[in-house]
C-alpha positions, 0 to 999 in steps of 0.5 A, spaced: 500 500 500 505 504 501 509 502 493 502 505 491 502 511 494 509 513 493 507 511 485 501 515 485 505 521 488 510 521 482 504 519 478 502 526 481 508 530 479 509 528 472 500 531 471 502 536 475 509 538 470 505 536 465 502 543 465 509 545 466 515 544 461 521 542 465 529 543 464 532 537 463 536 538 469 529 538 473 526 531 470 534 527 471 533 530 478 526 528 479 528 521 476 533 520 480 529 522 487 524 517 483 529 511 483 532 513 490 525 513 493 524 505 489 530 503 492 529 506 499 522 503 499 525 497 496 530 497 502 525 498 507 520 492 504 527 487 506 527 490 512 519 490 514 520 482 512 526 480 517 522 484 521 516 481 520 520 474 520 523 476 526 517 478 531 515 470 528 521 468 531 520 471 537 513 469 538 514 462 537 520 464 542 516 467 547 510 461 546 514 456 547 518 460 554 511 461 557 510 454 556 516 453 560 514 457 565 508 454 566 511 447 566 516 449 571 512 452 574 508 446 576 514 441 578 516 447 582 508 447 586 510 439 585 516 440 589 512 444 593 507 440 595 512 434 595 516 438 600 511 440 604 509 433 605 515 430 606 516 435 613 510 434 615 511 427 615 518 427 616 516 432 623 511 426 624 517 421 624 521 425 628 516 426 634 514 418 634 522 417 634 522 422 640 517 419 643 520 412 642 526 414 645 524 417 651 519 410 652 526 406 651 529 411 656 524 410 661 524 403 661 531 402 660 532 406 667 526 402 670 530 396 668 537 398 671 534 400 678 530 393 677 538 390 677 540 394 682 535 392 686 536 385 684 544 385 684 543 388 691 538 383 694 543 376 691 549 380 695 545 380 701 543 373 699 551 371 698 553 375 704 548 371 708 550 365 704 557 366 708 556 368 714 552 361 715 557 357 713 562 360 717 558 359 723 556 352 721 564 351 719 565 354 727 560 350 730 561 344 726 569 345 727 569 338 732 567 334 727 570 335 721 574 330 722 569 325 722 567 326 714 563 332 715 564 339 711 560 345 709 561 349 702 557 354 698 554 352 691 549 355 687 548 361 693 546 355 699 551 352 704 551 344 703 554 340 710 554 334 708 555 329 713 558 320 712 554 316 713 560 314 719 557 320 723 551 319 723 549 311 723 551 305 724 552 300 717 546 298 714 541 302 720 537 308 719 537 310 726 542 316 729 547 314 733 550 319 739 555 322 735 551 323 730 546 327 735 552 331 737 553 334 730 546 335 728 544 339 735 550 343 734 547 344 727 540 346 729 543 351 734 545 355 728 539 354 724 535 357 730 537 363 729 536 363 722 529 363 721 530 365 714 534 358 711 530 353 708 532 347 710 533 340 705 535 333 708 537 329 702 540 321 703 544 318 698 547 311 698 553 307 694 551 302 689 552 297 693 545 292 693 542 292 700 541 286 704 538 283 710 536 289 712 528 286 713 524 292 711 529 296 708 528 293 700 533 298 697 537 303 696 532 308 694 528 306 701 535 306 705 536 313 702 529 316 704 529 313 711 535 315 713 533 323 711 526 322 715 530 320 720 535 326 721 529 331 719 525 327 725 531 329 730 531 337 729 523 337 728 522 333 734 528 334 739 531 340 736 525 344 735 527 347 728 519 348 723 517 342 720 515 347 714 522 350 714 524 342 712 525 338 706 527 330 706 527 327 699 532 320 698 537 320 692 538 313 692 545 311 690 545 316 683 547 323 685 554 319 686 560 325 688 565 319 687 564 315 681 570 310 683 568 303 686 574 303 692 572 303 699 573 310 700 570 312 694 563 308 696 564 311 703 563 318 701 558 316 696 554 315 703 552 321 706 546 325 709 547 332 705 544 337 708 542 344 703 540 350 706 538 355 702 536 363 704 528 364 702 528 368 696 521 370 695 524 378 695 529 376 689 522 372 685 518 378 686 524 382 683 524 378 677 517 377 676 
């Protein structure tokens, strides 16, 4: 449309110098601006074109960077989202750790004062253990020489006594110097109210015979240990709910050879006393 008008414009100046007769040097100037307008228009219809190609470019540039944008725009509200999600559920995390780590602290403090109170009832338990058998050991010296000894295992005092020291072969009833030993025993057990006591009888594995009711060893074993339960209940005053008499027969041997001294050890009263535990067994409950 602007060639046109440029075109109709020197279209104009020729009508117009129609009616007037021109110099040559006027017509080649007007020809020469005729041609200087046609290139410049030429020019510039190259220029309105890049241009045109070049707002093309950039539309299609600034379409594409909008959607971009946009699609950055929403992996950012994404990330957003997925942020905030995550320390919601991280702080979530973190106070269920929390409140974990403070239970386990709890139960961990109530459980070493638990030990505490465990490990400061079995010191009791081992003192008193060893204050027993030293004042068995003291009461007992005298006899020591005849079979009798007193140790502790498995936290209880074992006096364990030959059959020599207590009975006559073959007999279930006490002799006098059995009686000695066992009221300087019950002297001691008095005064520990606290001490179970365990009467346990063993024998040798040599077979029994001519003992009349007596059948075996189990009986020979049973019968000696309800005899000398008998002596400190009855003679000795000591409860009869502290006792216990139970017959091992010849299978719980300290000896496993079959020589003469070996089966003598073998006979034997053994007498286990324990201290009552039942503040240690609620403890551990």
């Amino acid at each position: 449309m602007k060639k046109s008008l440029i075109l109709f414009f020197v279209a104009g100046l020729f009508l117009t110098s129609s009616c007037v007769v021109l110099s040559k040097k006027k017509y080649e100037k007007l020809l020469f601006q005729k041609d200087s307008l046609a290139k410049g228009w030429d020019a510039a219809s190259v220029k309105i074109v890049s241009l045109d190609e070049t707002i093309e470019s950039l539309r299609s540039d600034t379409s594409k960077l909008i959607a971009k944008i946009a699609d950055l725009n929403g992996q950012l509200e994404t990330l957003n989202t997925n942020y905030a999600t995550l320390r919601s559920n991280s702080s979530s995390q973190i106070n269920k750790l929390s409140s974990n780590l403070n239970q386990l602290s709890e139960d961990l403090t109530k459980r070493e004062a638990r030990l505490k109170e465990v490990e400061e009832t079995l010191r009791k338990r081992d003192e008193a253990t060893n204050s027993l058998r030293d004042k068995l050991q003291k009461a007992l010296l005298g006899f020591q020489e005849n079979g009798l000894t007193v140790e502790v295992k498995n936290g209880k005092v074992y006096v364990s006594l030959t059959d020599k020291l207590l009975f006559s072969t073959g007999s279930i009833v006490i002799d006098d110097k059995g009686k000695l030993a066992l009221q300087e025993l019950a002297k001691v057990l008095n005064t520990q109210p606290e001490i179970n006591i365990a009467v346990e009888g063993h024998t040798d594995n040599q077979k029994v015979g001519n003992l009349g009711q007596i059948k075996d060893n189990w009986d020979l074993s049973v019968l000696r240990a309800t005899s000398v339960v008998r002596y400190l209940t009855e003679l000795q005053a000591i409860s009869p709910e502290r006792l216990t008499a139970t017959g091992k027969g010849q299978y719980q041997p300290v000896e496993l050879g079959n020589s003469t001294e070996f089966r003598s050890k073998n006979r034997r009263i053994e007498i286990v006393l324990s201290p009552k535990l039942d503040e240690l067994y609620n403890l551990i409950k």
